[in-house]
N, C-alpha and C positions, 0 to 999 in steps of 0.2 A: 504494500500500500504506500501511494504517493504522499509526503508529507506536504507537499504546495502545490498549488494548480500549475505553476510550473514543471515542475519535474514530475507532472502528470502526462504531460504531450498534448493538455486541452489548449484550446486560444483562450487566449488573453483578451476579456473586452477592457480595453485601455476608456480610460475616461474624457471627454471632450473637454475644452477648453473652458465651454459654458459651465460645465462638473464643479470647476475647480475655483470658478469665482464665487468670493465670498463679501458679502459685503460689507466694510467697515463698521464699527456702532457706529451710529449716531452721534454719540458724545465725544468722539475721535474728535470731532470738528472744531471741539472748542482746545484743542492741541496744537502749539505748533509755534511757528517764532515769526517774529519780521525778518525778513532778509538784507543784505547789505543795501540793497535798491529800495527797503522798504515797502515790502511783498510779503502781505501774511504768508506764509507756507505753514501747510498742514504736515504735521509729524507722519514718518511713514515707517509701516513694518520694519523697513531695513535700517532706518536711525536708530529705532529698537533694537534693535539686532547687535547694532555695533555699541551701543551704549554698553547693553548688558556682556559684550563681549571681554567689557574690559574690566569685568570683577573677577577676581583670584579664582585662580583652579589651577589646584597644583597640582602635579604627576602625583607625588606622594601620597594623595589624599585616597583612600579609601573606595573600591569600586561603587559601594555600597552609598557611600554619601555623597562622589561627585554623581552618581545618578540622579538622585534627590534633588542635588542642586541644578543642576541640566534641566532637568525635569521644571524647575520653576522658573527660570532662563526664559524657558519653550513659553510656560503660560504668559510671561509678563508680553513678549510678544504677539502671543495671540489673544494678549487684551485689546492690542487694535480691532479686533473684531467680536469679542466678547469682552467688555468691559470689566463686567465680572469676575474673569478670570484672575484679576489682579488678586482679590484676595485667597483665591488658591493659591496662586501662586507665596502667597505668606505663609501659607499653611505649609505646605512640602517645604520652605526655605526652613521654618523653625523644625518640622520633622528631622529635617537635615542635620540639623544642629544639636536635636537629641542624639540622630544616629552618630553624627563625629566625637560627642560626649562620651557615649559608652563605648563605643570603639576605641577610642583614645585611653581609657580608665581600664578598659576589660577586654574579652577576647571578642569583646560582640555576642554574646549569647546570654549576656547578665541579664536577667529579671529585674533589676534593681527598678526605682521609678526614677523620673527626671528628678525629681527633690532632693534622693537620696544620690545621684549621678551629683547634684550640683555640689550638693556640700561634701559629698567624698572630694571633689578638686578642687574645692576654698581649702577644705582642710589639709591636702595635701599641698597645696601651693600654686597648682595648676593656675586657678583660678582667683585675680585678686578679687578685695570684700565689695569692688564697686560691679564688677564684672559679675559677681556670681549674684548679685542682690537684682543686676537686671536681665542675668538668664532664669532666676524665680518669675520677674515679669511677664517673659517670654514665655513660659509654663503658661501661666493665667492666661494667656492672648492664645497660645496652641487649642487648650482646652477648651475655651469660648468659638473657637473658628471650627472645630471637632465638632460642637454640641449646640447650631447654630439654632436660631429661636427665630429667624428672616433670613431671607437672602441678604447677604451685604455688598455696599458696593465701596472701594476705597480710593481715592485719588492717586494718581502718583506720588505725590509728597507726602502721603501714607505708607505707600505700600515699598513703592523700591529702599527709602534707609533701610527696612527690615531685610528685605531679601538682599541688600549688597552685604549688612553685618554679617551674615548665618555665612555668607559667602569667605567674610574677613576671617570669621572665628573659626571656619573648619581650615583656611587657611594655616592661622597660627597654631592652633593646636596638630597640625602635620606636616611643619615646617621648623618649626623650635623646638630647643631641648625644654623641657618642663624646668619652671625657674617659678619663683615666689611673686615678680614681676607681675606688674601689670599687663598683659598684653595692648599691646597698640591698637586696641578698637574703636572706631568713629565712635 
């Protein structure tokens, strides 16, 4: 048995052009800057693209967590056309940053909760007391976005600081030697 319609020997209905258009939200519109000539331009997928291209993702980083992070990358992009997505996209970023916590502390297969993840690395040093007192915050906002009571919708100036931090912090945490330190995060 074939495991893809490909290496089935079936044809392939390829998708038309019209398939593949999607149409911007709405709210995309109110996006976007003056140009040097003084020409609103509307923000487009692919400034997305490269904006979020330029937050940390190290080789070293965990299969497991640059997924997560990838994965939220993809959404904040395809908030140009689901709006919404933005705050997925918070959701998988702070996921993320549970998963680089306990990967970082353990082999990855600890039970532990994120509470007990945080103050295992205040108390070991990993984490200092300002760092670990606003990944408790981040807990609260995981679990609130997990256990929604509405749809929510968040602006950019909501949603990307979070998703660039979760970005910063699997950074540091898989790039430095464990130190008492601060980590340098926005």
């Amino acid at each position: 048995m074939s495991s893809s319609p490909r290496e089935s020997g079936l044809p392939l209905a390829r998708p038309t052009a019209e398939d593949l258009i999607i149409p911007a939200d709405t709210r995309m519109e109110m996006f976007g800057y003056l140009s040097e000539a003084g020409i609103w331009t509307q923000i487009s997928p692919g400034q997305i693209r490269r904006m979020v291209a330029q937050w940390p993702a190290e080789d070293t980083t965990p299969a497991e967590v640059a997924g997560l992070l990838a994965t939220s990358r993809q959404l904040v992009v395809c908030s140009y056309y689901c709006y919404e997505f933005l705050v997925v996209a918070v959701l998988v970023a702070l996921q993320a940053t549970e998963t680089a916590l306990r990967m970082h502390l353990t082999d990855g297969s600890s039970k532990q909760t994120l509470t007990k993840l945080i103050e295992r690395a205040r108390a070991n040093g990993t984490l200092s007391e300002e760092v670990a007192d606003d990944l408790h915050l981040a807990r609260h906002l995981r679990n609130d976005l997990s256990h929604p009571r509405y749809q929510g919708a968040w602006t950019y100036g909501m949603a990307l600081p979070l998703i660039e931090r979760s970005h910063r912090f699997s950074s540091f945490l898989f790039t430095t030697v464990t130190t008492s330190e601060d980590p340098s995060l926005p």
